[in-house]
LUMFI-41879 format. One record per residue: residue number from 1; residue in three letters; chain; z, x, y of N, C-alpha, C, O in turn. Coordinates in steps of 0.05 Angstrom, whole numbers. Atoms other than C-alpha are relative to their C-alpha. Example, Ala and Ser with C-alpha at 12.3 -4.5 7.8 and 13.67 -1.06 7.14 Angstrom:
! residues 2
+-----+------+------+--------+--------+--------+--------+--------+--------+--------+--------+--------+--------+--------+--------+
! pos ! code ! unit !     nw !     nu !     nv !    caw !    cau !    cav !     cw !     cu !     cv !     ow !     ou !     ov !
+-----+------+------+--------+--------+--------+--------+--------+--------+--------+--------+--------+--------+--------+--------+
!   1 !  ALA !    A !      0 !     18 !    -24 !    156 !    246 !    -90 !      0 !     18 !     24 !     13 !     39 !     24 !
!   2 !  SER !    A !     -1 !    -16 !    -24 !    143 !    273 !    -21 !     14 !    -15 !     22 !     18 !     -5 !     44 !
+-----+------+------+--------+--------+--------+--------+--------+--------+--------+--------+--------+--------+--------+--------+
This chain:
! residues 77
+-----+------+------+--------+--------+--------+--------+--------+--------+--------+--------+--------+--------+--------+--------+
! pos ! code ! unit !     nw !     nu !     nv !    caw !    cau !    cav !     cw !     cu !     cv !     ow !     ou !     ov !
+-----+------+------+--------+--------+--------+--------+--------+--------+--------+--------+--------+--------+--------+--------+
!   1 !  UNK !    A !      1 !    -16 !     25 !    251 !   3727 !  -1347 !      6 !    -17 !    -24 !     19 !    -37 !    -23 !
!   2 !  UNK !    A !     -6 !     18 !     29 !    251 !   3702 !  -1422 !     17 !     15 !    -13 !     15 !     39 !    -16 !
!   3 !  UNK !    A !    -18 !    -15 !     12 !    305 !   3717 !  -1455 !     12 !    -14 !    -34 !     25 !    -34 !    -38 !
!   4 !  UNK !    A !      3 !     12 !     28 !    305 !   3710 !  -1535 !     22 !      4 !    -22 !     25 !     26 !    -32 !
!   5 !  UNK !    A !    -19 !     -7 !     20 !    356 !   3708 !  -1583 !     -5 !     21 !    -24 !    -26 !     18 !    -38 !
!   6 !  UNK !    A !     17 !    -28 !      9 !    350 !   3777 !  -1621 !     10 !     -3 !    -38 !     34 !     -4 !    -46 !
!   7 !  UNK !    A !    -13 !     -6 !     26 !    355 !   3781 !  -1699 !    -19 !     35 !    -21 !    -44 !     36 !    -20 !
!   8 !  UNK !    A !     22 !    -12 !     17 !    324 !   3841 !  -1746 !     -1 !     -1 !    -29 !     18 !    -10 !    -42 !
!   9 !  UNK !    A !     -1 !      9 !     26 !    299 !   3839 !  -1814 !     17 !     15 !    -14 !     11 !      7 !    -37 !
!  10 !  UNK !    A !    -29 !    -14 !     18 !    359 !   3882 !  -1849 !     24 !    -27 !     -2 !     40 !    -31 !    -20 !
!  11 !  UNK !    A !    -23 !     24 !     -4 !    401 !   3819 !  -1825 !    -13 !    -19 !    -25 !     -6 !    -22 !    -49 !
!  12 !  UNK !    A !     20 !      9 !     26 !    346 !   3779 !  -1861 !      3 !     -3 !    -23 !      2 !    -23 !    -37 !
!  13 !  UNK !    A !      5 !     -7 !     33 !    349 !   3812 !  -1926 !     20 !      0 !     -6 !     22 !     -2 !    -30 !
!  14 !  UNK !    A !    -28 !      2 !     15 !    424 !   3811 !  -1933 !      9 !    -29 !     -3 !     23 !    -38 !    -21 !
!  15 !  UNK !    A !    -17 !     31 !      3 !    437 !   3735 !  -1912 !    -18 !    -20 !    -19 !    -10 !    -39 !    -31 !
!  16 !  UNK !    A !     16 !     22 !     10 !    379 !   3703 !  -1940 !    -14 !      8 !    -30 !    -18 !     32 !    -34 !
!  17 !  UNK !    A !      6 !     -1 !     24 !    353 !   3693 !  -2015 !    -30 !      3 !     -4 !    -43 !     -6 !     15 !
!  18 !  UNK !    A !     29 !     -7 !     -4 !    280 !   3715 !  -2034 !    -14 !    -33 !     -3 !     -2 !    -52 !    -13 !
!  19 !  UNK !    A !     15 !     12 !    -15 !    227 !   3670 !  -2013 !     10 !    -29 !     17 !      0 !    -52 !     18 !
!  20 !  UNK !    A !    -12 !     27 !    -16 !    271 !   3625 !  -1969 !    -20 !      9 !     38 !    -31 !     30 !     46 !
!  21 !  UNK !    A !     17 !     13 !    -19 !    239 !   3596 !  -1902 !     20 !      4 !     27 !     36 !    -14 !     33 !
!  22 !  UNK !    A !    -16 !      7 !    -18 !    275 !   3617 !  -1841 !     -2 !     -4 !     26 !    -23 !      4 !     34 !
!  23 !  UNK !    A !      8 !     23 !    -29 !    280 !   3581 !  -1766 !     24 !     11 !     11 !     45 !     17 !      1 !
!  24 !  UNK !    A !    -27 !      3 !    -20 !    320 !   3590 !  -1707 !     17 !    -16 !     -1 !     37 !    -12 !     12 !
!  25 !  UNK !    A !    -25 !     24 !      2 !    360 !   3526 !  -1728 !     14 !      8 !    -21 !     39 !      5 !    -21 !
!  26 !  UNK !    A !     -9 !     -8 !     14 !    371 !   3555 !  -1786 !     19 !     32 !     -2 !     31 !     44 !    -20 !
!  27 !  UNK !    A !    -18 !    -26 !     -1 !    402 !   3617 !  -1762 !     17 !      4 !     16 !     28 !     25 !     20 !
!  28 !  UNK !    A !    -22 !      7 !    -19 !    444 !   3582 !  -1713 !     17 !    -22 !    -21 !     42 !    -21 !    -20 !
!  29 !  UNK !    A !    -16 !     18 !     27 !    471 !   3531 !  -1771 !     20 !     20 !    -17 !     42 !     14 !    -27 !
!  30 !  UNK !    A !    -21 !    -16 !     31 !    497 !   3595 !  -1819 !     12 !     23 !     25 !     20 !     43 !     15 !
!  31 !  UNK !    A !    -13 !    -20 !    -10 !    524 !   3638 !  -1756 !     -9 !     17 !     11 !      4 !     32 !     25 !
!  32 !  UNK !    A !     -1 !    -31 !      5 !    480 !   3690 !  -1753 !     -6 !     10 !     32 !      2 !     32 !     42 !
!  33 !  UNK !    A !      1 !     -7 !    -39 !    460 !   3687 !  -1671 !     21 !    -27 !      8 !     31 !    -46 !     -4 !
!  34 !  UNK !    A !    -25 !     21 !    -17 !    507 !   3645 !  -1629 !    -22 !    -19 !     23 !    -14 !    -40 !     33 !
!  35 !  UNK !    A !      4 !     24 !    -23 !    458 !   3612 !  -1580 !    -34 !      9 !      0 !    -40 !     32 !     -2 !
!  36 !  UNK !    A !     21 !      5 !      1 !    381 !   3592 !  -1579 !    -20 !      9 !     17 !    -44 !     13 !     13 !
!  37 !  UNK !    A !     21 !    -18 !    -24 !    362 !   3620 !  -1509 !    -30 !    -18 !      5 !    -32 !    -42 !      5 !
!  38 !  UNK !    A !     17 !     11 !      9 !    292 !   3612 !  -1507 !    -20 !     17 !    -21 !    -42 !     27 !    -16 !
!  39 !  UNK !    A !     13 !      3 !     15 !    273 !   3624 !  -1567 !      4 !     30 !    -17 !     16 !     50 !    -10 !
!  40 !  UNK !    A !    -12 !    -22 !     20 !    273 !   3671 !  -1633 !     -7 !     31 !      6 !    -27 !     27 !     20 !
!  41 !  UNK !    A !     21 !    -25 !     -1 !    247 !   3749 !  -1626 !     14 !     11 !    -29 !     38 !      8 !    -32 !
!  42 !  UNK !    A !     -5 !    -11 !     20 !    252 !   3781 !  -1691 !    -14 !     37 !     -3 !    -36 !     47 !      1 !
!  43 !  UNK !    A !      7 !    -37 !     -8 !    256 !   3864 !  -1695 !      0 !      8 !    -16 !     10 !     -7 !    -33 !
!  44 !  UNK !    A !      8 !    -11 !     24 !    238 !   3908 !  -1746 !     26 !     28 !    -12 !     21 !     46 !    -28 !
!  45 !  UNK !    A !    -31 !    -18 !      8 !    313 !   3949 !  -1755 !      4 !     -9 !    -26 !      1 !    -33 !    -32 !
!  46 !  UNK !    A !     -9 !     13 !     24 !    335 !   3950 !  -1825 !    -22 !      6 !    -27 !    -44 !     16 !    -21 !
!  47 !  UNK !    A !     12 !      3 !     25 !    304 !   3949 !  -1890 !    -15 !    -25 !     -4 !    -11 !    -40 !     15 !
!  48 !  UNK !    A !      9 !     27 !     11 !    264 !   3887 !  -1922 !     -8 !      5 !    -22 !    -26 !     22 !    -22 !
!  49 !  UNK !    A !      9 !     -3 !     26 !    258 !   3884 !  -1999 !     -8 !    -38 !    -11 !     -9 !    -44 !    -35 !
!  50 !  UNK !    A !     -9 !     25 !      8 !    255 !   3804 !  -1999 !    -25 !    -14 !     12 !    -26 !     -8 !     35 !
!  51 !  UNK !    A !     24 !     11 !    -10 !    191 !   3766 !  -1982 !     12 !    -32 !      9 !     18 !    -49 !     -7 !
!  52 !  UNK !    A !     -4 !     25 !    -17 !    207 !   3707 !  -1933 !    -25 !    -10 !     21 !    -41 !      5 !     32 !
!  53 !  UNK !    A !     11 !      7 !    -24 !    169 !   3656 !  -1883 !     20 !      4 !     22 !     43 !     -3 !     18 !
!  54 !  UNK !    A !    -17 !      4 !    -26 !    197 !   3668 !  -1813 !    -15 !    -10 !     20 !    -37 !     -3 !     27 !
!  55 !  UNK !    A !     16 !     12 !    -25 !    184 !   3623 !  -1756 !     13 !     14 !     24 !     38 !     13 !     25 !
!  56 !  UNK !    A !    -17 !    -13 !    -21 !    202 !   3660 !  -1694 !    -32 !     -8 !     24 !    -54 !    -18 !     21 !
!  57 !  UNK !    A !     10 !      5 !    -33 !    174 !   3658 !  -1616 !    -10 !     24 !      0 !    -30 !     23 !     13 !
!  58 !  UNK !    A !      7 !    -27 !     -1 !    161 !   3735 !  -1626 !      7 !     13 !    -22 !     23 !      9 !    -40 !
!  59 !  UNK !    A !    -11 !    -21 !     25 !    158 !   3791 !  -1667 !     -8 !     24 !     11 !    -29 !     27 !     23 !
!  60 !  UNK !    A !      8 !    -24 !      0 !    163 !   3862 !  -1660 !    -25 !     10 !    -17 !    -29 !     -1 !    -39 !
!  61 !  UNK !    A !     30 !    -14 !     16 !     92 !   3906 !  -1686 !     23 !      5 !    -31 !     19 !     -9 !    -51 !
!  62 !  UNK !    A !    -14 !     -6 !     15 !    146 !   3933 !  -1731 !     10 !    -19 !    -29 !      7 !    -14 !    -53 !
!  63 !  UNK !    A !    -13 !     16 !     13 !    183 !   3872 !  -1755 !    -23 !    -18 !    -20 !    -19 !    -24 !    -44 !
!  64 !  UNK !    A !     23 !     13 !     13 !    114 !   3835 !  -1773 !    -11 !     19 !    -28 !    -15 !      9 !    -50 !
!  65 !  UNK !    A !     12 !     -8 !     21 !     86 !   3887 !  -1815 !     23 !     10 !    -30 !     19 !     14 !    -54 !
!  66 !  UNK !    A !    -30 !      8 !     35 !    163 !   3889 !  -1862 !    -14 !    -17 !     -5 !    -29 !    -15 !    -24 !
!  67 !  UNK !    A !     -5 !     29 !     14 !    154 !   3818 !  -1862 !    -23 !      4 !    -20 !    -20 !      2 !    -44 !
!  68 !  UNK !    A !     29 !      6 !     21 !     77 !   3821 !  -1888 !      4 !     19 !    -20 !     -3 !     11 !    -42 !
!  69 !  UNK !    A !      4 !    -19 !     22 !     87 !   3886 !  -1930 !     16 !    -16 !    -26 !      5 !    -21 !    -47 !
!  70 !  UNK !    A !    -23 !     22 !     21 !    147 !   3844 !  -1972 !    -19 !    -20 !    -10 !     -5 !    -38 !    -19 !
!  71 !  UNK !    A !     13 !     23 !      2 !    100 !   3798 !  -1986 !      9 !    -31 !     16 !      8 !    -52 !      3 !
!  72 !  UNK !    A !    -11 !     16 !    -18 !    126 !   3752 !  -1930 !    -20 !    -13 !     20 !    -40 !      1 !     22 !
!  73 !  UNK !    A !     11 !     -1 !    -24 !     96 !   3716 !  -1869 !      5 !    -16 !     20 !     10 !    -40 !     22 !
!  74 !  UNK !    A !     -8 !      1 !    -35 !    107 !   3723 !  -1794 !     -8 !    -17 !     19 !    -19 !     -7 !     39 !
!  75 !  UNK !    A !     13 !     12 !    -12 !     91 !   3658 !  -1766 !     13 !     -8 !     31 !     35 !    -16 !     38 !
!  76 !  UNK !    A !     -6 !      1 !    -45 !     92 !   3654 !  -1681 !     -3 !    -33 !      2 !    -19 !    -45 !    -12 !
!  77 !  UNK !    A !     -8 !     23 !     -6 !    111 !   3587 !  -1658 !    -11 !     -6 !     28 !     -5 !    -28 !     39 !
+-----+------+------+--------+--------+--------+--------+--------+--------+--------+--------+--------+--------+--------+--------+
């Protein structure tokens, strides 16, 4: 089984500044998951008012269309 380190975009929109670039290294550097697994999944819980790139391994149907509505985008690795 794959098992992905889980973040959603409400976390997103509180830790990070509008149009910042964010990575699984980068979200193990400021705290926000504890361990890399294999690899990012990003879920669509939460709000998004903040237009960011996210590099993730996955994305929820959900979490992709925040990211793009924000003017953001959901790039799969």
């Amino acid at each position: 089984a794959t098992h992905y380190a889980i973040v959603n975009v409400g976390t997103l929109n509180a830790r990070y500044e509008d149009g910042a670039t964010v990575t699984l290294e980068d979200l193990l550097a400021k705290g926000i998951i504890k361990k890399s697994l294999d690899g990012l999944k990003v879920l669509g819980n939460g709000e998004l008012t903040k237009s960011f790139t996210v590099k993730a391994a996955k994305f929820s149907a959900t979490a992709a269309q925040k990211i793009e509505a924000a003017g953001g985008k959901a790039e799969v690795l």
